[in-house]
C-alpha positions in Angstrom: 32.0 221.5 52.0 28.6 220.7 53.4 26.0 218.0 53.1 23.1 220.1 53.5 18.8 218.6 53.4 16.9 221.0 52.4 13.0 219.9 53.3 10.3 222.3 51.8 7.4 222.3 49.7 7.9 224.6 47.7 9.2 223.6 44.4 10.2 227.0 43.1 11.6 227.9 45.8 13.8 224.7 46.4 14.7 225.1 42.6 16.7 228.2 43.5 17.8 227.3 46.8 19.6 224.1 45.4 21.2 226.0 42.9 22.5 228.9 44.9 24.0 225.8 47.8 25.8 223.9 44.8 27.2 227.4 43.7 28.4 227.8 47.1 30.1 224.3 47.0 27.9 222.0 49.0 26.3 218.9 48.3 22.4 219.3 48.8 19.3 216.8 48.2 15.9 217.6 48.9 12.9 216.4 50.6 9.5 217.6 49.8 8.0 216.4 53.4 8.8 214.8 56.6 8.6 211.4 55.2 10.7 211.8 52.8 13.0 213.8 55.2 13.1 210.6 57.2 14.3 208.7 54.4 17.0 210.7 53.4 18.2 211.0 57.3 18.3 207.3 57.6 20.2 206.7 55.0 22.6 209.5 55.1 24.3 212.0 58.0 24.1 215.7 57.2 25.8 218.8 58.7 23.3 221.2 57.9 19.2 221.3 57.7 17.4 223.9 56.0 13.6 223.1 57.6 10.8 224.8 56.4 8.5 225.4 59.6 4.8 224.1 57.8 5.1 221.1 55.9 2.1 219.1 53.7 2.4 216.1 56.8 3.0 218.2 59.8 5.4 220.9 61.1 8.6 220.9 60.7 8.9 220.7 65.1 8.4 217.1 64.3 11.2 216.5 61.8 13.1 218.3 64.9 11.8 215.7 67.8 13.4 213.3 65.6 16.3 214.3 64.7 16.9 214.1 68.4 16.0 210.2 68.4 18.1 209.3 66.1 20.6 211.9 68.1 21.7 213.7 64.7 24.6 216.1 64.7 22.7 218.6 62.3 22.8 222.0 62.3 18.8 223.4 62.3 18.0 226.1 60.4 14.3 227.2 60.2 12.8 228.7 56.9 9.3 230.3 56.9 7.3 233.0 55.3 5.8 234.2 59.1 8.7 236.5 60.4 7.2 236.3 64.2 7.9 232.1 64.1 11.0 233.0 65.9 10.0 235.2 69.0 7.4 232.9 69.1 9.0 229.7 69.2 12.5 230.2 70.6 12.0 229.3 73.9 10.2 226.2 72.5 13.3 225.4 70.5 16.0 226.9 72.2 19.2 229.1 70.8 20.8 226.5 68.7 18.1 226.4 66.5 18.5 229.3 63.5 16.0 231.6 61.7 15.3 232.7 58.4 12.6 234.4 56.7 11.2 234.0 53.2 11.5 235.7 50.7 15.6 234.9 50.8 18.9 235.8 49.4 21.7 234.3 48.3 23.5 236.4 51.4 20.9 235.1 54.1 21.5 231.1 52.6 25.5 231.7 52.5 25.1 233.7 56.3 23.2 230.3 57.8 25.8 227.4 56.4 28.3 229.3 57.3 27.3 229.7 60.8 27.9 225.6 60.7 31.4 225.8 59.1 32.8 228.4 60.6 34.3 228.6 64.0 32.3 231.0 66.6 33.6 234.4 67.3 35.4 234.2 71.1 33.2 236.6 73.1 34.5 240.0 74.0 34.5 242.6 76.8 35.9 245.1 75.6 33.2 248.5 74.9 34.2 251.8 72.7 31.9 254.7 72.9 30.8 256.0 69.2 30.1 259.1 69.3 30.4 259.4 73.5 27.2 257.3 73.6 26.8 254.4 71.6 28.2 251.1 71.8 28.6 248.5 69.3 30.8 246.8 67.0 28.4 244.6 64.8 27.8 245.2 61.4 24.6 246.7 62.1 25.6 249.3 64.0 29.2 249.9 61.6 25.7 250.9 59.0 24.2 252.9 61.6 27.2 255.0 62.8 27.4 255.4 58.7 23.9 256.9 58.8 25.0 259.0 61.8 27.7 260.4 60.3 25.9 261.5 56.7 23.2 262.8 58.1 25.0 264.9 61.1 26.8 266.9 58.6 23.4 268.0 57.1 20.6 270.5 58.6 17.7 267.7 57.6 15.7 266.7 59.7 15.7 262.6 60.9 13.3 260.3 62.2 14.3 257.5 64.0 12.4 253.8 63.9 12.5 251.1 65.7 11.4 248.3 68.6 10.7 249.9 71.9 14.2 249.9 73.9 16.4 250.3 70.9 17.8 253.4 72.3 16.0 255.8 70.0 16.8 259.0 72.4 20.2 257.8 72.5 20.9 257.8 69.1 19.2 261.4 68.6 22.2 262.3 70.9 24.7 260.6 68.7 23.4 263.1 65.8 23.5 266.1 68.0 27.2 265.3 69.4 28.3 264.5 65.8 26.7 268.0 64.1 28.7 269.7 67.1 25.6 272.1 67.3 25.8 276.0 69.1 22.6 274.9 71.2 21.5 271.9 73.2 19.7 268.7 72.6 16.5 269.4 73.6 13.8 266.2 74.4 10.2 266.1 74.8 7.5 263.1 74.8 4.4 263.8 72.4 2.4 260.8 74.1 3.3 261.9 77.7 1.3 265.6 76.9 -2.5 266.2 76.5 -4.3 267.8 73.8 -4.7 271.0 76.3 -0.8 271.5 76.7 1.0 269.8 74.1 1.0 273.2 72.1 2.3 275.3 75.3 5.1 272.5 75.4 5.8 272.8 71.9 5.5 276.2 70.8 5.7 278.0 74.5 2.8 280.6 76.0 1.9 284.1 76.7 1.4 285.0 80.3 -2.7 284.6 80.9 -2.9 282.3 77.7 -5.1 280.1 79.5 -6.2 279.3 82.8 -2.6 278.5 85.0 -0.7 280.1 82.4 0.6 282.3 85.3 4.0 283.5 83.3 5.6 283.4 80.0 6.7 280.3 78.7 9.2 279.6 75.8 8.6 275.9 74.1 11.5 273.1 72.9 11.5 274.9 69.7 12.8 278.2 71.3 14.8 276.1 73.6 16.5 274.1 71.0 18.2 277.1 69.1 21.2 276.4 67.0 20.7 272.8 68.3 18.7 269.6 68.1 15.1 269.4 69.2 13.9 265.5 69.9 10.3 265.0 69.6 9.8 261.2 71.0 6.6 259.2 70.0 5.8 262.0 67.3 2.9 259.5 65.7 1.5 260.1 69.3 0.6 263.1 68.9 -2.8 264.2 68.6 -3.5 264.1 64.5 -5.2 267.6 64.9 -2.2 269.3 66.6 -0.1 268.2 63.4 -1.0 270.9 61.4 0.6 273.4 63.7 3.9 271.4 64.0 3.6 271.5 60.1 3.7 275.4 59.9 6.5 275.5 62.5 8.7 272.7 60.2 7.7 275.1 57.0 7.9 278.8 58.2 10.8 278.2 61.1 8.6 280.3 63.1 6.5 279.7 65.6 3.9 281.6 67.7 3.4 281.2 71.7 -0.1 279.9 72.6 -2.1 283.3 73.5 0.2 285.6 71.2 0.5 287.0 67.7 4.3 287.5 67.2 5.9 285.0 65.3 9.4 284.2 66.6 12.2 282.8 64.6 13.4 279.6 65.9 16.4 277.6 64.1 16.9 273.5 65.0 17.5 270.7 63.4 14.3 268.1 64.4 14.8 264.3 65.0 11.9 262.3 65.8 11.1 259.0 66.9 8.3 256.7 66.7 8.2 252.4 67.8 5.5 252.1 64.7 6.4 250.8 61.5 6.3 252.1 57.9 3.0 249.6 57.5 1.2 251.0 60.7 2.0 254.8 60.1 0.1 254.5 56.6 -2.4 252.1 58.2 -3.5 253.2 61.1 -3.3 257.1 60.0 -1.5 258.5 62.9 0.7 260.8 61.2 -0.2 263.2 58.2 1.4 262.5 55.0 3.2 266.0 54.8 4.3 265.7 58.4 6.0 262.0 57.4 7.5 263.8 54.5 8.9 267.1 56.4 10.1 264.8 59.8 11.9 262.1 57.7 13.6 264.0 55.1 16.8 261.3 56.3 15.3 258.2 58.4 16.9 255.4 60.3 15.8 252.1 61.1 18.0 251.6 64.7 17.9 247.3 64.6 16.7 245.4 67.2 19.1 243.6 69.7 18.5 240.6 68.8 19.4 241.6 65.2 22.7 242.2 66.7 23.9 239.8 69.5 27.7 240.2 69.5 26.8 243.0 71.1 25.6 241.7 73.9 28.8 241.3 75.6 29.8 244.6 75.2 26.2 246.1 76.3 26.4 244.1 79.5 30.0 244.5 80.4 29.1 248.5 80.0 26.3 248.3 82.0 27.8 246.0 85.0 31.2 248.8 84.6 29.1 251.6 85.1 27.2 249.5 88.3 30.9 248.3 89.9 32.1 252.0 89.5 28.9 253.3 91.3 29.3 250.7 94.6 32.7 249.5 94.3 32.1 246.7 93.3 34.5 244.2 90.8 31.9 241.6 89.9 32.2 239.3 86.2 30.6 238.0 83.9 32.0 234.2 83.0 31.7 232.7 79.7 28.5 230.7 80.6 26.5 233.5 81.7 27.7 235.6 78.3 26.2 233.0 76.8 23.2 232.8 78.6 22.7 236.6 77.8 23.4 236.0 74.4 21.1 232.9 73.5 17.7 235.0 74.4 15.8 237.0 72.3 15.4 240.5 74.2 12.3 241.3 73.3 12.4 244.6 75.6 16.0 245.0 73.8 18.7 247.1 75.4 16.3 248.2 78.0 15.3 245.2 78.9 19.0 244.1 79.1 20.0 247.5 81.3 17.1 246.0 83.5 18.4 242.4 83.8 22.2 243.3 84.6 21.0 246.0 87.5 18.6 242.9 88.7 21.9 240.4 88.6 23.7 243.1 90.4 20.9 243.6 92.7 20.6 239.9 93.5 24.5 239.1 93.9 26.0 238.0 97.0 27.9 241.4 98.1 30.7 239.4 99.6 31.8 237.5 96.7 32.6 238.9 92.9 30.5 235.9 91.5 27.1 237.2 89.4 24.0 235.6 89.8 21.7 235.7 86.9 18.5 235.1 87.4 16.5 232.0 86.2 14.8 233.7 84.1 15.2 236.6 82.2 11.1 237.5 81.2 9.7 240.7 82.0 5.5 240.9 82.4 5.6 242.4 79.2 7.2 238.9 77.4 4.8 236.8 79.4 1.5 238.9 78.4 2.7 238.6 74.7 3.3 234.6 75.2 0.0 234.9 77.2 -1.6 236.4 74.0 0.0 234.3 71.2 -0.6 231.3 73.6 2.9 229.5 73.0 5.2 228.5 75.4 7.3 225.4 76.7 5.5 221.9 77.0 2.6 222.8 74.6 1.9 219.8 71.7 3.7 221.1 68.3 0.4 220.8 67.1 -0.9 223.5 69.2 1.9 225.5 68.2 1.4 225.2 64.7 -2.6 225.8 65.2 -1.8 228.8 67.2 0.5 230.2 64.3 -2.1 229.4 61.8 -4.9 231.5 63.7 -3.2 234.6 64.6 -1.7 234.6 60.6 -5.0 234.8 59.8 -6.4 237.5 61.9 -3.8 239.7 60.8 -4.9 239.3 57.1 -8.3 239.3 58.5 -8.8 235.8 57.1 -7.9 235.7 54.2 -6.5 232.3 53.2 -4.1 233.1 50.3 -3.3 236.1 51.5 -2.4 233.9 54.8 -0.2 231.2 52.8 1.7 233.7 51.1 2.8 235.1 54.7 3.6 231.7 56.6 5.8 230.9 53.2 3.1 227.8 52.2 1.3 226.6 49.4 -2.6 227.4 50.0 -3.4 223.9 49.6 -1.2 223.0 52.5 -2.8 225.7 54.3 -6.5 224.2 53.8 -5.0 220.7 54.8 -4.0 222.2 58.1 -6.8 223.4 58.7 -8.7 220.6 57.7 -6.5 218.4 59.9 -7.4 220.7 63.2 -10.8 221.1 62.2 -11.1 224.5 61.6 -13.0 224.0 57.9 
């Protein structure tokens, strides 16, 4: 049992959370702001805080400088509406800090306490191959081989979403290994081609097509018979090429650039796009009846830092395959695991790849001792901090500010509309503003 503070606002919302922490058999009480926060914690100890991040007196980043004066023991678990607060601030905070993200479940409130009460999970090296390419043994991925396995058995066609780095190729391979396909896996780039050639590369060309077109040329759909054809960054395509792709997907035929016979071409099609649902609708780069023939079956592939008991296993891979390549026997220790484990990956497992060849790189060739580096941000991490201007020794003030201003040019400033997103009342929201002057 737990004696859990639960400091929001929000009425409603601490209404249900109460209930659903006493179902679970804690004890829970309730502030509505960081005074009465303070009151609570100098009266009594707690194991676990449930924080929300914007509070009617000042952020919750406050509540957290003191808890460290009065050097409580608490467990900190953040609650907002704004589901960027935590790339954003988890340098600022650091990894024993937790995350959740309004609207919430009972699951997602059960998941945090428990992360308090219950011993952590002893890291492990060891790696399986699913599927002679993946690797991963978090419930995430247990759901994705699921997917996998479905979907290989079938003819339809996938599409495949997700961060940059995920590994979206490598799970197209995955589905072709599984179906056990006649043909090959065959992989082409729709944002690497230009309007001029993306139809030669897709649908092949007659000899004299155009000028260059020196010889015949079969396309990835001819290539890909009896097999899997992967179309990466499909919404990158140019939106007035789609209509051909669309004939190809409907007639399973498809007619070189400069000819007139159609040629029957058989192949299952995964795609793969770093764009969500929202942006796909929004910023119409794919056609509706494209979406719909593409993603008869899609997959969401999750984010590293969605799984990190992974992380172990991803880097021990990746350092195997390096100390088998230059005979090498370097280790990870428990430290550096940890290390690994406590950032956020925004570059996921490419990013990670990256970092253990660097550590390899930079290690002292006549010892067996790693040497991570100080710090694991790429240019691309810094330009977004750069951007969202939040990093390490700014006020929480300017943090909070920052948060509030790039909420509301997403929703193109609208204030309720705003609220509703960073999990607040609006009349909280006009007090902050009011407070940093921005009324």
């Amino acid at each position: 049992m737990l004696d859990v503070l639960l400091v929001d606002d929000d009425q409603e919302f601490t209404d249900i959370a109460s209930n659903i922490i006493e179902f679970l058999g804690h004890n829970i009480q309730v502030a509505a702001d960081i005074a009465e926060a303070k009151e609570w914690l100098g009266s009594q100890s707690f194991d676990h805080i449930l924080l929300d991040f914007m509070l009617p007196d000042g952020s919750g980043l406050h509540l957290l400088d003191h808890l460290k004066t009065i050097d409580s023991k608490a467990y900190v678990t953040f609650i907002t509406g704004h589901p960027s607060v935590k790339g954003m601030l988890s340098e600022v905070c650091g990894p024993k800090i937790d995350y959740l993200v309004k609207p919430l479940q009972r699951e997602d409130i059960e998941s945090a306490l428990n992360r308090k009460s219950q011993p952590k999970k002893a890291i492990t090296s060891s790696s399986k191959l699913h599927f002679d390419c993946l690797i991963g043994e978090s419930p995430a991925m247990q759901e994705l081989y699921l997917m996998i396995e479905r979907v290989a058995n079938t003819q339809a066609n996938v599409m495949l979403m997700g961060e940059s780095g995920v590994g979206k190729e490598v799970v197209a391979s995955a589905i072709h290994n599984v179906s056990k396909a006649e043909g090959q896996l065959v992989a082409t780039n729709c944002g690497a081609l230009s309007n001029e050639l993306i139809g030669s590369e897709l649908f092949g060309h007659e000899k004299g097509a155009f000028t260059g077109a020196v010889a015949q040329k079969t396309g990835v759909f001819e290539r890909a018979e009896n097999g899997t054809l992967f179309l990466d960054e499909v919404t990158e395509m140019p939106i007035e090429m789609q209509p051909n792709l669309l004939r190809v997907l409907e007639s399973k035929k498809v007619v070189r650039v400069g000819g007139t016979k159609e040629l029957p071409v058989n192949c299952r099609v995964v795609s793969a796009t770093n764009r969500t649902m929202e942006s796909i609708a929004r910023d119409n780069v794919l056609r509706e009846d494209i979406y719909f023939r593409l993603a008869v079956f899609p997959i969401t592939i999750p984010a590293l830092r969605q799984r990190t008991e992974d992380i172990p296993l991803l880097a021990n891979a990746f350092l195997d395959e390096l100390n088998q390549e230059n005979n090498k026997n370097y280790s990870w220790d428990k430290n550096q695991l940890e290390r690994l484990i406590s950032y956020d990956w925004p570059g996921n497992v490419r990013e990670l790849r990256h970092c253990v060849h660097r550590t390899f790189i930079m290690s002292d060739p006549k010892s067996d001792e790693l040497r991570l580096p100080s710090s694991f941000e790429s240019p691309f991490s810094m330009v977004t901090k750069t951007d969202n201007n939040v990093s390490a020794g700014q006020t929480i003030e300017d943090v909070e500010k920052n948060l509030i201003r790039i909420t509301l040019e997403k929703v193109q400033g609208n204030k309720t509309a705003a609220a509703e997103m960073l999990g607040i009342s609006t009349k909280t929201l006009y007090n902050r503003l009011h407070a940093y002057g921005e009324l």
